[in-house]
PyMOL Python script that loads the backbone (N, CA, C, O; Angstrom):
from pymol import cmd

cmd.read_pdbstr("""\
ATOM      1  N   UNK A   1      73.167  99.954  94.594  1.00  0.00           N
ATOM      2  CA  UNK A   1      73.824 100.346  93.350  1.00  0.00           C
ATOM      3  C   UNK A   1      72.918 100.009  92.166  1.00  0.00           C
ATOM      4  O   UNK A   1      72.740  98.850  91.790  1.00  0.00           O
ATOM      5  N   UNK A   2      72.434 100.931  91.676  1.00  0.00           N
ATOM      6  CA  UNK A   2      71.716 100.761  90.189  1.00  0.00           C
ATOM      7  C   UNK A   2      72.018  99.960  89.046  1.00  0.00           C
ATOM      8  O   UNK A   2      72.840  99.192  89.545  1.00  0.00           O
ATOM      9  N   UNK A   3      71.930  99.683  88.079  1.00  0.00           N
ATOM     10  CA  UNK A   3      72.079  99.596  87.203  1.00  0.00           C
ATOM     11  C   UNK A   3      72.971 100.245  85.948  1.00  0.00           C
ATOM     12  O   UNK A   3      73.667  99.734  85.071  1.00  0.00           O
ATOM     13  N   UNK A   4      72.517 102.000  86.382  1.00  0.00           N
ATOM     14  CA  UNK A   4      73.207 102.323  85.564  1.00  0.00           C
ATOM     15  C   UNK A   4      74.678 102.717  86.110  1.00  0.00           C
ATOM     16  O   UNK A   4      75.359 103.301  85.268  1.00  0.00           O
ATOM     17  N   UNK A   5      75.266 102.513  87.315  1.00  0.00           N
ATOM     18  CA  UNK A   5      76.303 102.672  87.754  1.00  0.00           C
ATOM     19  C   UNK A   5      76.827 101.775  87.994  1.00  0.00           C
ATOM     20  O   UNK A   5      77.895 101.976  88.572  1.00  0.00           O
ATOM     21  N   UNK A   6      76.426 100.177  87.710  1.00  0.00           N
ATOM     22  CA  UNK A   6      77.372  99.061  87.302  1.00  0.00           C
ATOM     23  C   UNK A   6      78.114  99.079  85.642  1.00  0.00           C
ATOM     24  O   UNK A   6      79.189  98.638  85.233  1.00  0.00           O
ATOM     25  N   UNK A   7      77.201  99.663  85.092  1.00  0.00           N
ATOM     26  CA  UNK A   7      78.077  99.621  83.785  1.00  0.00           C
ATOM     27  C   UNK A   7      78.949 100.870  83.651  1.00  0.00           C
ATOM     28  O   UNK A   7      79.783 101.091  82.772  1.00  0.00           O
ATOM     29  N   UNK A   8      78.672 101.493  84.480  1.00  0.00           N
ATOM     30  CA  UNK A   8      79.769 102.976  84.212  1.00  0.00           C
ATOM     31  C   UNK A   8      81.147 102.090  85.141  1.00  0.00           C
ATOM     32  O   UNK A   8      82.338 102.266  84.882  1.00  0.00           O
ATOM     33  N   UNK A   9      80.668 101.228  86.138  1.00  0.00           N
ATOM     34  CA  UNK A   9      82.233 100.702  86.559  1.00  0.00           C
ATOM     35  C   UNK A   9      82.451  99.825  85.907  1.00  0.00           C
ATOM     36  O   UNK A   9      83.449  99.221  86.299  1.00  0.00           O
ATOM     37  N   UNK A  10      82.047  99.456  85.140  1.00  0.00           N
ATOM     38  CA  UNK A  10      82.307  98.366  84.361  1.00  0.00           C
ATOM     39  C   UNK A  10      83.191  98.592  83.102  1.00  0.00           C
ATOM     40  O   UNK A  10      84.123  97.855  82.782  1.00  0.00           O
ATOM     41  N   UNK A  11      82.678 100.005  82.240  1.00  0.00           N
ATOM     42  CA  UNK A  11      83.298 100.555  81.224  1.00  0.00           C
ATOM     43  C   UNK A  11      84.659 101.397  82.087  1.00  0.00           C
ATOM     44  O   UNK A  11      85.728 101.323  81.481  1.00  0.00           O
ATOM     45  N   UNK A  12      84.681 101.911  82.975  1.00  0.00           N
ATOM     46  CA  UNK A  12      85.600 102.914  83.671  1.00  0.00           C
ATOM     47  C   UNK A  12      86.679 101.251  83.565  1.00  0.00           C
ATOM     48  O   UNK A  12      87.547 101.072  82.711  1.00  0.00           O
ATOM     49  N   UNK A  13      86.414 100.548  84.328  1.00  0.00           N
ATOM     50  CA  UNK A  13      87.153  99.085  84.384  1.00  0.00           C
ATOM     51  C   UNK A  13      88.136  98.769  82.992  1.00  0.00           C
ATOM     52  O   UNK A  13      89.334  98.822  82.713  1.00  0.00           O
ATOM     53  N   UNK A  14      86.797  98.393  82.281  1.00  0.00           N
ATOM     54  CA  UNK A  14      87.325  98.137  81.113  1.00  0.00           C
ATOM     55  C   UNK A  14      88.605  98.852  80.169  1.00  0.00           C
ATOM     56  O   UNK A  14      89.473  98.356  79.451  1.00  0.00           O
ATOM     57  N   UNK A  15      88.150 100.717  80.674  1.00  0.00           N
ATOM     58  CA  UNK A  15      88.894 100.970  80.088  1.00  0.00           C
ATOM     59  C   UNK A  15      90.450 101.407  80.363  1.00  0.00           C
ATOM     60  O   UNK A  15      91.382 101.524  79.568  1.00  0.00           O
ATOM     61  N   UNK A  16      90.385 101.615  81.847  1.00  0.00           N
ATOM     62  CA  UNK A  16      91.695 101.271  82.746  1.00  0.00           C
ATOM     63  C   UNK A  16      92.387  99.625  82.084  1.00  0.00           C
ATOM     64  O   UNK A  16      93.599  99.433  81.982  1.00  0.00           O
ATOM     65  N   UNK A  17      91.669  98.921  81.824  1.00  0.00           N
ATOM     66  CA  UNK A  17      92.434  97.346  81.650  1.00  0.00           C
ATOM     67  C   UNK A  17      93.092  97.907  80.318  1.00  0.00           C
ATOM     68  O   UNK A  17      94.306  98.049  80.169  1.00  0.00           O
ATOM     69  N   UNK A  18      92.036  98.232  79.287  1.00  0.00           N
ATOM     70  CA  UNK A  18      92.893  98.259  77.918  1.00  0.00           C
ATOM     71  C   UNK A  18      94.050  98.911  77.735  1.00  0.00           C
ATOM     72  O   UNK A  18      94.952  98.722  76.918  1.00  0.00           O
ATOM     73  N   UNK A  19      93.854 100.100  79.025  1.00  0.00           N
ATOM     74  CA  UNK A  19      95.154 101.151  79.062  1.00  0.00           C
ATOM     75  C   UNK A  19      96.422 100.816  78.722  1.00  0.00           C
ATOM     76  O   UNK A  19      97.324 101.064  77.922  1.00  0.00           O
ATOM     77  N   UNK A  20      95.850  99.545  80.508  1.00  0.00           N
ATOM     78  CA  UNK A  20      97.193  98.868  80.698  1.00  0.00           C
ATOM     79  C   UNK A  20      97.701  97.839  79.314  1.00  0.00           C
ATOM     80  O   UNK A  20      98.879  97.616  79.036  1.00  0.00           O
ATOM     81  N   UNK A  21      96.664  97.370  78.657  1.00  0.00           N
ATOM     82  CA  UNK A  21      97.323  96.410  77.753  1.00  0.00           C
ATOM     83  C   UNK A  21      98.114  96.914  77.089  1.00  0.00           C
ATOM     84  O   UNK A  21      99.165  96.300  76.903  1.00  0.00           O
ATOM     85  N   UNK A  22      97.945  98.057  76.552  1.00  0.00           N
ATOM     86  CA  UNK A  22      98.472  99.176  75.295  1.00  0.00           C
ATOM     87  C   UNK A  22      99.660  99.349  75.662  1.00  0.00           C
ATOM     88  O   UNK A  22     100.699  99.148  75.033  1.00  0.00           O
ATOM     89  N   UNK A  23      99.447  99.867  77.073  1.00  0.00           N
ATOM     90  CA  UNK A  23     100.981 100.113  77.541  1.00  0.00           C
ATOM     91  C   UNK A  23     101.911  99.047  77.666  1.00  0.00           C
ATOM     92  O   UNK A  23     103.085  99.194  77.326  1.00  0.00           O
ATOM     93  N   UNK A  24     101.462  97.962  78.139  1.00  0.00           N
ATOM     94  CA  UNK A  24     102.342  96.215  78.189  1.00  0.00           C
ATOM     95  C   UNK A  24     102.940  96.224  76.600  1.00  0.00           C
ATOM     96  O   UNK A  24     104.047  95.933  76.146  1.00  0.00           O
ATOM     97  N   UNK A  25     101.883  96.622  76.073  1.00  0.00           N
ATOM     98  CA  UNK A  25     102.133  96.229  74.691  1.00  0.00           C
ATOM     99  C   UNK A  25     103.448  97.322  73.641  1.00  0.00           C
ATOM    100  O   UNK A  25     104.069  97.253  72.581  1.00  0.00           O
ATOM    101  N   UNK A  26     103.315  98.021  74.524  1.00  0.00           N
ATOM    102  CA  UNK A  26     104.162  99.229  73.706  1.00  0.00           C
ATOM    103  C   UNK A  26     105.490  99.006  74.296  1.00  0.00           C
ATOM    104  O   UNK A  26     106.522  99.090  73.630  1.00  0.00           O
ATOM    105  N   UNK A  27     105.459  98.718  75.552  1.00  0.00           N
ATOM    106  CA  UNK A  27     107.051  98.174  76.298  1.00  0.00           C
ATOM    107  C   UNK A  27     107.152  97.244  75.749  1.00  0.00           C
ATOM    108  O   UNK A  27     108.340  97.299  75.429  1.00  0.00           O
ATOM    109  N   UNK A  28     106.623  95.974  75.196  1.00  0.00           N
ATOM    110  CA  UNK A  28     107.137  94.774  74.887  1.00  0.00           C
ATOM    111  C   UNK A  28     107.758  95.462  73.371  1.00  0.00           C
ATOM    112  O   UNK A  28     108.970  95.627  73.234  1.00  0.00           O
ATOM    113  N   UNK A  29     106.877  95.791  72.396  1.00  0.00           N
ATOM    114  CA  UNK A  29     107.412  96.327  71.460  1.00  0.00           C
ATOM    115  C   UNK A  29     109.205  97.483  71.189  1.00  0.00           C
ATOM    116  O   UNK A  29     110.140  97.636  70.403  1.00  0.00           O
ATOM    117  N   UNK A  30     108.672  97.964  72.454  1.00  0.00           N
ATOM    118  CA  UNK A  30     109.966  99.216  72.568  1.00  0.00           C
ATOM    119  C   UNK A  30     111.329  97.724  72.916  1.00  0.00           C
ATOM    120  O   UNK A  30     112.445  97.486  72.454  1.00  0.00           O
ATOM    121  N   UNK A  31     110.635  97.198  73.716  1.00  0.00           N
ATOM    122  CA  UNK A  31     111.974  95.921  73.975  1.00  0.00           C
ATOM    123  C   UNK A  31     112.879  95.466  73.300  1.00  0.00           C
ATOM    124  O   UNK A  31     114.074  95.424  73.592  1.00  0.00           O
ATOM    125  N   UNK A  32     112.129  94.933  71.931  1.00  0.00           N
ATOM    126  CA  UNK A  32     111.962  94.004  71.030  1.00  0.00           C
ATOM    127  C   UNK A  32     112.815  95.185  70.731  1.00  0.00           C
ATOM    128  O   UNK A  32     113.822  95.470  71.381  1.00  0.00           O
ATOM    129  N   UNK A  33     112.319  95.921  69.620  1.00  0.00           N
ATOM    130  CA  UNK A  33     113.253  96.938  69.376  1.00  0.00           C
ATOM    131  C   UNK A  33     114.852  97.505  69.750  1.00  0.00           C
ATOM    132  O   UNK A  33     115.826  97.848  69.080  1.00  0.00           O
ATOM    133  N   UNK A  34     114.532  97.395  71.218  1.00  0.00           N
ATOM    134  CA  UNK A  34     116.083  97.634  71.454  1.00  0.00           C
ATOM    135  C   UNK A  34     117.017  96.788  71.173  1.00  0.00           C
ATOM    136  O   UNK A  34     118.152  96.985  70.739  1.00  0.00           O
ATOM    137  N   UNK A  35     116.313  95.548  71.527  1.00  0.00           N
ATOM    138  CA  UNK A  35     116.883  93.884  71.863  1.00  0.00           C
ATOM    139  C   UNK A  35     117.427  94.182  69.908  1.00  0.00           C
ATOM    140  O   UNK A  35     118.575  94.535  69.638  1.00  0.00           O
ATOM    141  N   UNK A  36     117.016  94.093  69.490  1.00  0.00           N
ATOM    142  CA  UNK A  36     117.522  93.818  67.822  1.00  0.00           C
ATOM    143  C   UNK A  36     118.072  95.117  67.568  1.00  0.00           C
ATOM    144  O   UNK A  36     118.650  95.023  66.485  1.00  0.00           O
ATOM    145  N   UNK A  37     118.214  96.561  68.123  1.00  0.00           N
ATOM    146  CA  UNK A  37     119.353  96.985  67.643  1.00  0.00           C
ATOM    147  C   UNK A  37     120.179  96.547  68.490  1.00  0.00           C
ATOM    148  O   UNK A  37     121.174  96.243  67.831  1.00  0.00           O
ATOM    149  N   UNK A  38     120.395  96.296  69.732  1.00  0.00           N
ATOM    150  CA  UNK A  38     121.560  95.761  70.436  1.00  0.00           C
ATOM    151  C   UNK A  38     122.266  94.710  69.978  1.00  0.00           C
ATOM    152  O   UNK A  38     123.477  94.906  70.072  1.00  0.00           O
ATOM    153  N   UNK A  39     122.003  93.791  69.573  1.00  0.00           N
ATOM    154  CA  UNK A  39     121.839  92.626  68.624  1.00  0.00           C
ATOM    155  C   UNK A  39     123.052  92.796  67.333  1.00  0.00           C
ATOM    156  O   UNK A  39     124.097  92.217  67.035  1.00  0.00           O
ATOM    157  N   UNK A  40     122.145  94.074  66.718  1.00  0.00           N
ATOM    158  CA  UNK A  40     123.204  94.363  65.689  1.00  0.00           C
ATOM    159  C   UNK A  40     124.055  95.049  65.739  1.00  0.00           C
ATOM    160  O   UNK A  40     124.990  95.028  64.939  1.00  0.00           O
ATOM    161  N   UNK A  41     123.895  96.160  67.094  1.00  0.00           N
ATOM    162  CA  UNK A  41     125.711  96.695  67.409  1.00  0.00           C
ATOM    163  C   UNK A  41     126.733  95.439  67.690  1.00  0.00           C
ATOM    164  O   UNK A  41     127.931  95.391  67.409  1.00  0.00           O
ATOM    165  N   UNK A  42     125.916  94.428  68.330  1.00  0.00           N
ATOM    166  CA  UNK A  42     127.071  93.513  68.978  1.00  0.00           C
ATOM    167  C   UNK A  42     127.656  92.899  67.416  1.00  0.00           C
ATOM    168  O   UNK A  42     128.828  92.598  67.194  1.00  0.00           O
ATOM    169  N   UNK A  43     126.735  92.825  66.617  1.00  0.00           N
ATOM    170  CA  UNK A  43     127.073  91.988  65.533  1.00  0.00           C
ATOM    171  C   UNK A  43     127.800  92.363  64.347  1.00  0.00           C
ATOM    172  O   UNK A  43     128.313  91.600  63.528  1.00  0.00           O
ATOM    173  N   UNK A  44     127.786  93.822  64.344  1.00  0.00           N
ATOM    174  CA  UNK A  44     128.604  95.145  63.916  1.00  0.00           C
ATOM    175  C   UNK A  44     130.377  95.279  63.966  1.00  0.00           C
ATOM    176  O   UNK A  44     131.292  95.107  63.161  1.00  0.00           O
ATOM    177  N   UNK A  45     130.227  95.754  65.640  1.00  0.00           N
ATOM    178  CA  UNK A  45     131.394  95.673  66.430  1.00  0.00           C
ATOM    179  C   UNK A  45     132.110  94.303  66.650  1.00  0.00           C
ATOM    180  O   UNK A  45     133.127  94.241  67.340  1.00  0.00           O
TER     181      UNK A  45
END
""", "prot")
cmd.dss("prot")
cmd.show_as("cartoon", "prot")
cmd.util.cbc("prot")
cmd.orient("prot")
């Protein structure tokens, strides 16, 4: 394996990981979100 096809798995890697962060990150956010309108129906009703 070359050289230049350690850094192509390396960036391919990298950028599969960030994917996933984005996405962790957008569910935690969407969560949060629900969690505090749920929050305020209960607190509503």
């Amino acid at each position: 394996m070359g050289q230049d096809d350690f850094q192509r798995e390396k960036a391919l890697y990298m950028h599969v990981h960030l994917n996933e962060i984005a996405d962790a990150a957008v569910e935690a956010d969407t969560m949060a979100a629900l969690k505090k309108e749920y929050n305020l129906i209960g607190a509503i009703s």
